[in-house]
N, C-alpha and C positions, 0 to 999 in steps of 0.2 A: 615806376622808376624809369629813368631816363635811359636808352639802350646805350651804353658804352660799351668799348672790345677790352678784355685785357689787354693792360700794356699802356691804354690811355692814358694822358696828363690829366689830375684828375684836381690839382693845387699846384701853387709857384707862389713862393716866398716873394716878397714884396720887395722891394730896393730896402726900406728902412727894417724891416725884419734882417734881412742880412747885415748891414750894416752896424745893428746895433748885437749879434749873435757873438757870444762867447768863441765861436767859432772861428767866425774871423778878427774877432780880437787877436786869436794866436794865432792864425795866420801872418796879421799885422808886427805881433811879438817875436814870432819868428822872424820876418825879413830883418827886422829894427838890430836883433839883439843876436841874430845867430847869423845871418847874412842868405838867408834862403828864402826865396821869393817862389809860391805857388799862386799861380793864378787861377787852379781849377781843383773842387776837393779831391779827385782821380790821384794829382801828381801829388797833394798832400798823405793822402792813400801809402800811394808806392813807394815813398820817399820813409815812412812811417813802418814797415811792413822789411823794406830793404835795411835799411838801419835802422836797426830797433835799439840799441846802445845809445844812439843820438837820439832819438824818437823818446823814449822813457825819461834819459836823462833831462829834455826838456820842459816834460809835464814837470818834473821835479821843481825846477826853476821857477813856471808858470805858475804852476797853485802854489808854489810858494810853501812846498813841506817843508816842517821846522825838525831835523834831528837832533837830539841830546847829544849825540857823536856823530861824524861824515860817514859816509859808504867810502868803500875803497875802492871799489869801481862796481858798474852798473850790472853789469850781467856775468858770472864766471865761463868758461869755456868750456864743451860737452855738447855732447846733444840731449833731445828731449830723452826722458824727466833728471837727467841727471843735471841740472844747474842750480845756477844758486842766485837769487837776486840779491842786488845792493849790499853785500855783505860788510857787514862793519859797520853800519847804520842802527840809530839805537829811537824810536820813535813812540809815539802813543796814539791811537786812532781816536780815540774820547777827545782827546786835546786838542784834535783840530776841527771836534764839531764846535765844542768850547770857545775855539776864537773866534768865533763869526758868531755869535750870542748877539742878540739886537735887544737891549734891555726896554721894557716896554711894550714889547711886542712880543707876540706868540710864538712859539716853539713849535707847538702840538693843537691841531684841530680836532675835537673826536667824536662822533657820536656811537650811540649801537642801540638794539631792540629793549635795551635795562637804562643806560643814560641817554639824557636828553643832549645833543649839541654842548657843547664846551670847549672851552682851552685852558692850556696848559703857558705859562710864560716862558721865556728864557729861565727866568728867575728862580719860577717854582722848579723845574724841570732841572736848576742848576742844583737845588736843595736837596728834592730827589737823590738824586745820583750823589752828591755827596754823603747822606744820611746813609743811605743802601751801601757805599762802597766802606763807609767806615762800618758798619753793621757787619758787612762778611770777613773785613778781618777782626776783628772780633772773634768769631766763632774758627775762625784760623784759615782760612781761604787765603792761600796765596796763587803768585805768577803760577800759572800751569794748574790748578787744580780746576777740575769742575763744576759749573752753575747749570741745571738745568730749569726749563719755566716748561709748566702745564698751563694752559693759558690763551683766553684769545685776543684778539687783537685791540691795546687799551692802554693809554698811556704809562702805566706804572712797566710794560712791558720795554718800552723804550727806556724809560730810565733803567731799567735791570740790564739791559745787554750795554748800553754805556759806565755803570759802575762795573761790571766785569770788566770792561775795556781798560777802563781806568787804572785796576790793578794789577792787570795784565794774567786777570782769572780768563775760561774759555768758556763761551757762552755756549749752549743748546735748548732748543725749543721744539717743544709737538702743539700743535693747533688742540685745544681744548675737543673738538669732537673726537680726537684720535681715540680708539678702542686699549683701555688696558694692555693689552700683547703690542699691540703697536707701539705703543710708548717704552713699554718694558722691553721689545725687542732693541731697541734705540739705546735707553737708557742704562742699562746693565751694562754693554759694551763700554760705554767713558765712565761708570762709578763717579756718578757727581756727588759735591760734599753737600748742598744744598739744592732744597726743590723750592720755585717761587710755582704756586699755583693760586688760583678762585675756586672757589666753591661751586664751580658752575657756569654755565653762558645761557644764554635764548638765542632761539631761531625759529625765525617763521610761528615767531609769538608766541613756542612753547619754551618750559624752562627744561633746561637738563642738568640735574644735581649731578654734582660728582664727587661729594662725600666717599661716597664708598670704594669708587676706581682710587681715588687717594688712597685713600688706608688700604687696597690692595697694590699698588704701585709701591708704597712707603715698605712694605712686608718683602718686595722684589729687590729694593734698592739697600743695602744694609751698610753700603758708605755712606748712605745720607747723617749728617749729625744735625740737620734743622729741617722743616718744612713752613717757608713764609707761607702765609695764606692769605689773601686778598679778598674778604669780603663781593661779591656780584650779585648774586643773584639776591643776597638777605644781608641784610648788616651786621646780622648777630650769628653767623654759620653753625652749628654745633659742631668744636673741636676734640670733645671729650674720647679719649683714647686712644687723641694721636699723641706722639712720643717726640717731644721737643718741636712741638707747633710754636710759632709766635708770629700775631699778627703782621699787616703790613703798616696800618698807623701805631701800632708801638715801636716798630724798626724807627719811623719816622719823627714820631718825640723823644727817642731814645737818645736819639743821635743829633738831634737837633740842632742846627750851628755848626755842624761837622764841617772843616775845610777841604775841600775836593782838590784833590793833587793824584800827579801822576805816574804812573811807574812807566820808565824809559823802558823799553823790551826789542828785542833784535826784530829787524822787519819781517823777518819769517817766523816768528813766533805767534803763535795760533792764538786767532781772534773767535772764532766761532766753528761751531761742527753743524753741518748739514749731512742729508743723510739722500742716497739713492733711494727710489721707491718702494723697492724691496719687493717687486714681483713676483722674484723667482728665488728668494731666499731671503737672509737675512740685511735688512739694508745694511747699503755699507756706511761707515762715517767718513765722511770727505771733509777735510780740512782744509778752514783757511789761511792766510797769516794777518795778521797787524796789518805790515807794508802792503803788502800785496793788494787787501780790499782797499785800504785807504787811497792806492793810486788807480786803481782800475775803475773806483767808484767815482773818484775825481772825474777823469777821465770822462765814464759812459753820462752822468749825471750832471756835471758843467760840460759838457763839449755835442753829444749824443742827444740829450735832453734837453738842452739850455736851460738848464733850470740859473732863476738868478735870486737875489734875496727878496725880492717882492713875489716871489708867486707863492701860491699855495698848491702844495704837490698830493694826488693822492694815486693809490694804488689800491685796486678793491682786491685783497689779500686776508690771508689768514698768517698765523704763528709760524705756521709748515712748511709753508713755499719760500723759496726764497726772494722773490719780488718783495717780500715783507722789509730783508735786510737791505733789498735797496731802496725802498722808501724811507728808512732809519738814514742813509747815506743822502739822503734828500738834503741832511741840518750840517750838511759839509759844507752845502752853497750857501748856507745862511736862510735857506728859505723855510715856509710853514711847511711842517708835512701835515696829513689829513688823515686821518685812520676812521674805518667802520667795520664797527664789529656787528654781524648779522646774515640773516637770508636777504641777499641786494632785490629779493623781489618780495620784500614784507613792507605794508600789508598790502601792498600791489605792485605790477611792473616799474611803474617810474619811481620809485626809492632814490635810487642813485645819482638820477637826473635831480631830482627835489633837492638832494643833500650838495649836488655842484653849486645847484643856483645858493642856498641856504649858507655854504662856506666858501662861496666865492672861488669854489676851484677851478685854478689855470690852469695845470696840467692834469687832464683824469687818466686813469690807467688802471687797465681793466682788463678780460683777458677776449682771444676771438669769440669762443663758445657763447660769453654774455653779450656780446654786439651781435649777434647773429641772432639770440635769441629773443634780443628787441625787436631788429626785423622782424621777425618771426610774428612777435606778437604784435606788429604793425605800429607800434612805436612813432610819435613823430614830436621829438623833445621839444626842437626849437618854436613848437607850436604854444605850448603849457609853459615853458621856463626862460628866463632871463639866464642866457649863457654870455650874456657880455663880458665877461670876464676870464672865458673859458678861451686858450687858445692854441692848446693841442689834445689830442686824445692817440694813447700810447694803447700799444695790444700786444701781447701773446700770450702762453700756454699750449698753442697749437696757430696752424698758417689759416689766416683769416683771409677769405675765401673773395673774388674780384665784389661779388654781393652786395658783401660786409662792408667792402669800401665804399662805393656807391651809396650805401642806403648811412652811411655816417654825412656825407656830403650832401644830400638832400634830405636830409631829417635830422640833423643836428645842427647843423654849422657849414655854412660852404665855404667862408673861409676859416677853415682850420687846417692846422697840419696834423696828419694822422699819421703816427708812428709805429710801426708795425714792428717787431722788434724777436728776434730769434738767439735763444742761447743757453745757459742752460744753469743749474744746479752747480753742473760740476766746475763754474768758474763765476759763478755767481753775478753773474754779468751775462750781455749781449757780445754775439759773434757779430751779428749784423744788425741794423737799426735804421736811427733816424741821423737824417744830416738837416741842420736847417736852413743850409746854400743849395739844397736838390731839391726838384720837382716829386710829388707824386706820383708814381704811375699806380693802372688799377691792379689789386690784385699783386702789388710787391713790392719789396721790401727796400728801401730808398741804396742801401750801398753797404758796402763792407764797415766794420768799424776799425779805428785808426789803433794802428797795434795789431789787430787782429789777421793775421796772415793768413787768411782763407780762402782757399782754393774748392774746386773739384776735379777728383779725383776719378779713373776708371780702377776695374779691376787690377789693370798692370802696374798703376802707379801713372797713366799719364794724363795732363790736367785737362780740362775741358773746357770750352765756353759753347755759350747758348746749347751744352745740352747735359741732362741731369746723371750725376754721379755721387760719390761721397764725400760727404762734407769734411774737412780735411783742415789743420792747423800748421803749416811747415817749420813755424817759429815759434817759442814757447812767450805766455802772455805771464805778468807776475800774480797774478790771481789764481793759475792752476793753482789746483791742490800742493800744498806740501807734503800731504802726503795720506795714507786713507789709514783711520785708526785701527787699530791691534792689526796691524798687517804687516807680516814678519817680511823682511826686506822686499818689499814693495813689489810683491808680486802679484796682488790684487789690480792693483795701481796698473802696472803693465800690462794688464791681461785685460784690462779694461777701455785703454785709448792704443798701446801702441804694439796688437799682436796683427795687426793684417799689416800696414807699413813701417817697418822700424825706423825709432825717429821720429815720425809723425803723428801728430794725434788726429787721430778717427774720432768724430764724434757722434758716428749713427746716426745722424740724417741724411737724406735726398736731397740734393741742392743744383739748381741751376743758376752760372751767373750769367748773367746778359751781357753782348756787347757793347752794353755803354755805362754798365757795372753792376746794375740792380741784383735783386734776387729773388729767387722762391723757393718756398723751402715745399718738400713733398711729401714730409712724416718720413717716418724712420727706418732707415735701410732695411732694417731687419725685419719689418712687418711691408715692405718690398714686392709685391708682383712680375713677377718673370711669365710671360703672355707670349710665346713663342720665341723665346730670343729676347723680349722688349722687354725693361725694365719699368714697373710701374712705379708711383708711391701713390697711397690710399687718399692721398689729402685731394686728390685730383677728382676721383669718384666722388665724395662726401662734400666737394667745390657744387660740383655738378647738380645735386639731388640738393641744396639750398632752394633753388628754383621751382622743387615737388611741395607746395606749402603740406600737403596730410605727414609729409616726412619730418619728424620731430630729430631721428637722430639716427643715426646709422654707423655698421661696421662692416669691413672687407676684409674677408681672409681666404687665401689660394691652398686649397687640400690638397695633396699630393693623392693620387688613388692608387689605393690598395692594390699590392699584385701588380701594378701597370710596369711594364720594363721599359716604355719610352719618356719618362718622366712625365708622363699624363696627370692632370691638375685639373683641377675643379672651383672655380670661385664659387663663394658664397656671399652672398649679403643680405643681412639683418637688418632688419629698420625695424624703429618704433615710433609708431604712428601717433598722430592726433586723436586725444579722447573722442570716440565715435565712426573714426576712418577706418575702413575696412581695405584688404587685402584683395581687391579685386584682380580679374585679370586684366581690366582694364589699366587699373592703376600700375600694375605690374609694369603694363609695357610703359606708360608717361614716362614711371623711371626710365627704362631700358632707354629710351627715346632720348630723355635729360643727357644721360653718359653717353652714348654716341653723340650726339652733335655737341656736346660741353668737351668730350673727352678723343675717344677714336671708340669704334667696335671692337677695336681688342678689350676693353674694358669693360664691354657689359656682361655681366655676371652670367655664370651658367643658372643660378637656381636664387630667388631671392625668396627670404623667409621673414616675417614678422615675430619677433621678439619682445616680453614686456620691459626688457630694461637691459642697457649694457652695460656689463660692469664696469667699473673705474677705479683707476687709482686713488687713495684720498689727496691727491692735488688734483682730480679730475680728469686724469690722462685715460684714454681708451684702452685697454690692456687686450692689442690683437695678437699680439706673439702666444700668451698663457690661452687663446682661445683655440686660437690652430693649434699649441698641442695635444689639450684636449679633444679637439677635432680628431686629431693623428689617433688618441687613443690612450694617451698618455693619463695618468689618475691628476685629477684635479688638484690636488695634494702636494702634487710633484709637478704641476704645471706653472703654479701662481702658490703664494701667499698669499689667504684668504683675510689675514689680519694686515696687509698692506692695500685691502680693496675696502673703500667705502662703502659699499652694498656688494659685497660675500655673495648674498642670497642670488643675486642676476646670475652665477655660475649655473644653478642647479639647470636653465631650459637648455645649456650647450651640455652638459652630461648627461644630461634627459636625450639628446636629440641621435639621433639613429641615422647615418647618412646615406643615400641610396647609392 
């Protein structure tokens, strides 16, 4: 790879790329129709962030939302979370995928490890959701009751969370690999009136029935009055001894011709429930509304994205994450979305790559962890694949590393825009992202996103530039939660963004913003290095050791030591090495060596250990807080939720381990 420094220009949008960007359309829309002239995205920024009353009301305008009834005005008065958006507005979020229907053309691109490539039409997809939405009332599903899907990622999935929409039912989804208790932890909480499941998914070319988690999910759930089933893995599934099963092609002849119509619902009236990770207890349910997604999605997805109706959007995602929900908000713009369901490395590294060139994806989106790990495994797309059609590639799940950027630009594509993009579950959206009037720099994150009033923060409350603090929101966005389910006057709610500055929401990351606006995110306050006074984040180490190729994956946690009365600490870091790579001392130091010159000496570790595996979240998040407590001493039990980790068993070498 070519040596660049952080911070380099690494791409620059082209004259006719900007010109022709949703972006500056409203810019343009702006001057014309509101009398305010930005010449640079900064003062569209600040102008967006300072009046958000005018700011929001303009999206309104712009994407042209159609209400059943007007809003009486845009934002009520209060501080965060006590507001109220657009009240007196009566909307449908189905109805405005609905208007941008391109008859003729695709809706839904989809492959996975059981279907071959396909699509799905406007047409069919319109059929869908009507047959399914008349289906659930039917069985009596109204406004406000709940749908959840067992399920991976596959077009009937999208038609089910748009017939909910339609109704003004509330969606909820676990990703087909979720374990029993994971699902039933989730699910019990909303008592949904129906379950839409498969019989199953593949990965990595093996199959996994789930017959049986069904019929033990179905035995947890005793509001359920149906269980649709969806045929996957076999076509003829054995349903015998479930209790009001009915397929998903009988819903669909049932219902045949069904007219798809919409229920007008208040803009805060809850569109779907996502759930916290549930690390450290039971996740929670974070809700969102109608309004809310539908302008924030406009928003991140026409304005953040560019997405426009010729592209094909995808996001390598599962049910679980919420990336999924805004690949669904993809068919706001009019445009294809793209779905795969599978292991993106079946039956080899380039899958993913094969399936851009194969569907002609223009925007891919994907998370850091899997661009890192093409690097890794030496990767070089644009070598094997026709990406001409390809012309951005979006990332997160974690801060993708200056590497990741670099090896996208010389092994993919050099001119593409790479959109690095930070935010979160709890808003279902990006805080910060992509602009397509700004350059690349390496290693970070193009700018703040418009609406999003995000600062950094020190401990006292005072803001920072160019150096790293907590990520921080001053102003409320309409996509916060409405509110977290069964959570008796919103104390969870509060305990969770606004108990260190009141007022403001804290969103537990590390963030620097730069003097000329970018960003970087450091991983998450709470899993945080304090090094004499110095404030670390882990993503800075784990930056660093990308350049150790035997280092497959790593974690870093600061042990307080036992007995010490000067607050004496101890880092440790775990790596899990390349099949064959051994723990030398030699190797030992290359790291050490990596994070000193990558990092500072404050950051190299007191003691580094090899581990076979770290555990994760099942959205694949590192879980370093549940390991320092275990570290500390605390019972595994009471440190993590072993039924919120996708591989449970990586716990047993940190309970096993004896620290000196």
């Amino acid at each position: 790879m070519q040596n660049t420094m952080p911070g380099d220009i690494l791409w620059m949008p082209s004259e006719e790329m900007v010109r022709q960007s949703n972006m500056a359309n409203y810019m343009d829309w702006l001057k014309e129709h509101k009398g305010l002239n930005f010449s640079r995205y900064d003062e569209l920024w600040e102008w967006s962030v300072r009046d958000i009353r005018a700011f929001w009301a303009s999206l309104w305008e712009f994407f042209r939302v159609e209400a059943s009834t007007p809003y009486e005005r845009v934002l009520t008065d209060g501080t965060m979370p006590d507001v109220q958006w657009f009240p007196g507005a009566t909307l449908n979020y189905a109805q405005h995928v609905f208007r941008n229907a391109r008859p003729g053309r695709p809706a839904i691109i989809h492959a996975s490890e059981v279907r071959p490539l396909g699509e799905w039409s406007w047409e069919t997809l319109r059929e869908s959701v009507a047959a399914l939405a008349a289906h659930l009332k039917s069985v009596g599903v109204r406004p406000g009751d709940r749908v959840a899907a067992y399920a991976p990622n596959i077009p009937e999935m999208v038609a089910s969370v748009l017939a909910c929409a339609s109704i003004g039912a509330i969606w909820s989804s676990c990703a087909a690999e979720f374990g029993t208790q994971s699902v039933t932890d989730r699910f019990r909480q909303i008592e949904p009136k129906v379950l839409i499941a498969t019989d199953g998914y593949m990965y990595g070319g093996k199959p996994f029935d789930r017959m049986s988690q069904l019929r033990q999910i179905r035995e947890e759930l005793p509001t359920l009055k149906e269980i649709i089933l969806i045929p996957y893995l076999r076509e003829n599934p054995d349903a015998n001894g479930f209790k009001d099963c009915v397929l998903w092609q009988q819903v669909m002849e049932r219902h045949a011709g069904a007219e798809l119509t919409f229920e007008a619902v208040p803009f805060s009236h809850p569109l779907w429930i996502l759930y916290s990770s549930g690390t450290t207890g039971k996740p929670k349910g974070i809700v969102h509304s109608q309004g809310g997604i539908l302008l924030e999605h406009l928003k991140f997805c026409g304005l953040h994205l560019d997405l426009k109706e010729t592209d094909r959007f995808f996001w390598f995602t599962t049910t679980g994450w919420m990336m999924w929900n805004v690949v669904v908000s993809g068919l706001l713009m009019g445009s294809a979305i793209v779905l795969y369901d599978g292991n993106p490395f079946h039956p080899d590294h380039e899958a993913m790559w094969r399936l851009a060139e194969d569907a002609g994806i223009t925007v891919f989106g994907t998370s850091a962890a899997y661009l890192t790990a093409c690097m890794k495994a030496g990767l070089k797309p644009k070598e094997k694949f026709d990406l001409t059609a390809l012309r951005s590639i979006g990332s997160t799940g974690s801060p993708l590393p200056e590497s990741g950027f670099r090896w996208v630009y010389e092994h993919v594509k050099k001119e593409i825009w790479l959109v690095s993009t930070s935010g979160g579950t709890d808003v279902c959206s990006g805080f910060l992202g992509g602009c397509p009037l700004l350059p690349v720099h390496a290693g970070e994150l193009q700018a703040r996103a418009l609406g999003a009033a995000v600062r950094v923060f020190d401990a006292e409350g005072k803001e920072l530039i160019d150096e790293i603090g907590e990520l921080v929101l001053t102003e409320p966005m309409p996509s916060m939660p409405v509110f977290f389910w069964n959570d008796k006057n919103g104390e969870r709610y509060r305990g969770s963004y606004f108990d260190v500055y009141p007022g403001i929401w804290r969103h537990g990351d590390f963030l620097k913003i730069t003097s000329r606006g970018s960003a970087i995110i450091y991983g998450r306050s709470d899993a945080t290095i304090n090094r004499g006074g110095v404030r670390m984040g882990t993503s800075e180490i784990y930056d660093a050791l990308q350049n150790v190729p035997e280092v497959l994956d790593s974690l870093v946690v600061d042990v307080p030591v036992r007995g010490a009365e000067d607050g004496e600490s101890r880092m440790y870091l775990f790596a899990v090495l390349k099949e064959g790579a051994k723990l030398t001392e030699e190797l030992k130091e290359r790291m050490k060596r990596a994070i000193r010159e990558n990092c500072s000496p404050r950051h190299v570790p007191n003691e580094i250990l090899e581990v076979p595996d770290l555990p994760k979240t099942l959205n694949g998040k590192k879980v370093e807080v549940p390991v320092k407590k275990i570290l500390m001493g605390v019972p595994a039990d009471q440190a993590v939720n072993p039924d919120s980790l996708a591989n449970p068993e990586a716990l047993k070498f940190f309970t096993d381990l004896k620290l000196t």
